[in-house]
N, C-alpha and C positions, 0 to 999 in steps of 0.2 A: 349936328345930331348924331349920336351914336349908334355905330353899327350893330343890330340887333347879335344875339348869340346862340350857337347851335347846340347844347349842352344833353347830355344824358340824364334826364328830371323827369317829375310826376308833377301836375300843373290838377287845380281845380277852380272852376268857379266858384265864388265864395256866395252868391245867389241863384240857385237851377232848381228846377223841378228832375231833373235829369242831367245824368253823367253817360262818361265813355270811360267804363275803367277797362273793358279787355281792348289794348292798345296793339296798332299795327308795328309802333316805332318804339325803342325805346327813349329817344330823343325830344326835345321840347325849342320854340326857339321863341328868345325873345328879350328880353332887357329885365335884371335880377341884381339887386341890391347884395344880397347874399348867399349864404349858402341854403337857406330857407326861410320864408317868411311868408305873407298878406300883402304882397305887394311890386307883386309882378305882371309887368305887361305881356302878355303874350300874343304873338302872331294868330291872327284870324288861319283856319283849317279851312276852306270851304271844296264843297263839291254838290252838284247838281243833286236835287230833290224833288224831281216832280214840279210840279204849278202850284199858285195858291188857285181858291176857289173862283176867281174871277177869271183864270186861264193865263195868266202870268206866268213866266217862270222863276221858279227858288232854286235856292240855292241853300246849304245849310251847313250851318259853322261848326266843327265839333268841339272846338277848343273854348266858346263861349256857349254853346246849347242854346242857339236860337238860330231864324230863318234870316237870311236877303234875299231882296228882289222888291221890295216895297217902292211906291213914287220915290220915299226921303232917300231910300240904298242909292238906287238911280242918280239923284242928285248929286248923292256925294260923291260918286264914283266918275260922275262927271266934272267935279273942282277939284279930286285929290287924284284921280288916276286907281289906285290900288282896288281895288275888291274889299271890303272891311265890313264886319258884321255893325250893329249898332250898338252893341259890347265891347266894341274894339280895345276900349280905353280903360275899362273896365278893371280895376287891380284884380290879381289873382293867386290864391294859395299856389306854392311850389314846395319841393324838395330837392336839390341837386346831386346830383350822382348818390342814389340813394343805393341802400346796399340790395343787391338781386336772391334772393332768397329761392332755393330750391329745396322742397321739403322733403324729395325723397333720398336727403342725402343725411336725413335727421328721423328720431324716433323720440316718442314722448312727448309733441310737441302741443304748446301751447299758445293760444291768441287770446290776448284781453284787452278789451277799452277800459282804460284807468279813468277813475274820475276825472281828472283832468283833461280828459282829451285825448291821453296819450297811447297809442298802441304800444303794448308788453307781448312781449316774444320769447320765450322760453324754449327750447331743444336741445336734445342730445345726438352729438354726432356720432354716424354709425360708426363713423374711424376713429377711436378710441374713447368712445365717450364724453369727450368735454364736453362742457355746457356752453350752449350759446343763449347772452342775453341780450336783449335788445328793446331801450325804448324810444320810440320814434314816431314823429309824428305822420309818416306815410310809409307805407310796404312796399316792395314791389316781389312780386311772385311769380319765379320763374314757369312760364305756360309750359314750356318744352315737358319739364319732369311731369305735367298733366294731360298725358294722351287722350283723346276723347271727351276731355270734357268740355272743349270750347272750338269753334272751327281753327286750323291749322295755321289761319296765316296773321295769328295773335299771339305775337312773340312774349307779352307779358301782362298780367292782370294786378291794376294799382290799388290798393286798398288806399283811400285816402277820409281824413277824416270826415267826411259830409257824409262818405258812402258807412264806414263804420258806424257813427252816430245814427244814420235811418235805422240800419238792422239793430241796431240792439235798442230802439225806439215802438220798432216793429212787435221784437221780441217782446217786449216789456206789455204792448198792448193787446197781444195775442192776438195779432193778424194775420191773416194767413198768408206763408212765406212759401216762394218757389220764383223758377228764374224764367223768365219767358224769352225765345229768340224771335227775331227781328225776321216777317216773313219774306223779306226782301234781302239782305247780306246775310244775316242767322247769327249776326252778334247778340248779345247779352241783354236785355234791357234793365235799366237801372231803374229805381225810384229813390227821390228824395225829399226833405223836408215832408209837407202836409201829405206828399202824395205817397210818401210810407207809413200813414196812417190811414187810408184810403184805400181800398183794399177796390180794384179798378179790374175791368176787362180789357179794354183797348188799350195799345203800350204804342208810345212813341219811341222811337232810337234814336238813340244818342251819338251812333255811328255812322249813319246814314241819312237819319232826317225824314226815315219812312215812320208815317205816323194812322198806319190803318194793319199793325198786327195786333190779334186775339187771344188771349190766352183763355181755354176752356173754360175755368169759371175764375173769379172776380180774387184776385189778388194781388199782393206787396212783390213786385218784381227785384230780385236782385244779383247778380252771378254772386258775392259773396254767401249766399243760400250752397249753392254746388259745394264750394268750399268747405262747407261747417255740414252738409253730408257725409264729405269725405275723411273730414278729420274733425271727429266729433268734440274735441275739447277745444275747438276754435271759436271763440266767442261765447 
């Protein structure tokens, strides 16, 4: 069997209701065919979540967006040994060593989802003007150059295509957009597929696996929303 790999990437599930794109790591680990594709395995994330409703204890995966702790988690955890969500096996979108983009080192800049899928990147650099372009099917955004706008110990926020395609699905439906944080860690919560047309109060995280924070009234959760505040020809 091959030994999994510890690589600098952006990773997504290719079915969730829910992502983790403001990330503690920039690193991903797990078994990659190549430098990007649909179909990579990746290592289960887990960490303590609370109980389910019968007084259990969970656990919650951030790498797959879903809970253990279930009788079948139990069992399997007792034929295989590991901890493993029930997505374990699960293929998943990646990018490897994808380029870190720091926007306050640029002016003019521009974000578009291409028909295709494809995130476009247009800016100017403040050291002598070149143009920087880039199309790519996931972002990574350096948090550092974003004081403030995300708690401190989120080294970088992935724009990846599930989380692009919600907002500008979002957009397109005139939902109401805003980013709600997790009343429990105060990461970002995300929404996607049906649930970024569902404009919703209670928000699950995708970071932690707390699934009783409120946002004031009934909206499309997204940190890519902060973003396109801040630099308004972004999307």
């Amino acid at each position: 069997m091959l030994t999994p790999l510890t690589l600098p990437g952006i990773c997504w599930p290719l079915q969730a209701s829910t992502g983790d794109l403001a990330v503690t790591t920039s690193h991903i680990t797990g078994h990659f065919r190549a430098g990007a594709g649909l179909d990579a395995i990746v290592l289960c994330d887990l960490l303590p979540a609370g109980k389910f409703r019968n007084g259990a204890a969970r656990h919650w995966c951030r790498t797959h967006q879903c809970y253990w702790g279930t009788q079948a988690d139990l069992a399997d955890r007792q034929t295989t040994q590991p901890m493993r969500c029930r997505q374990h096996a699960s293929p998943m979108g990646y990018v490897l060593y994808p380029e870190l983009f720091d926007p306050m080192q640029f002016h003019a800049t521009t974000l578009r989802l291409g028909p295709d899928g494809v995130l476009q990147l247009r800016a100017r650099a403040d050291d002598g003007g070149a143009l920087l372009a880039r199309d790519t099917a996931a972002l990574a955004i350096d948090c550092r150059a974003l004081p403030g706008l995300f708690p401190p110990d989120i080294v970088q926020l992935n724009i990846t295509p599930p989380a692009a395609q919600a907002l500008a699905a979002a957009l397109q439906a005139g939902a109401p957009l805003d980013c709600s944080d997790c009343a429990r860690c105060g990461h970002p919560h995300l929404d996607l597929g049906s649930f970024a047309l569902a404009p919703h109060r209670r928000h699950s995280c995708g970071h932690c696996g707390h699934d009783a924070s409120h946002s004031a009234t009934a909206i499309v959760s997204t940190p890519l929303w902060r973003l396109r505040q801040r630099y308004t020809q972004w999307f």
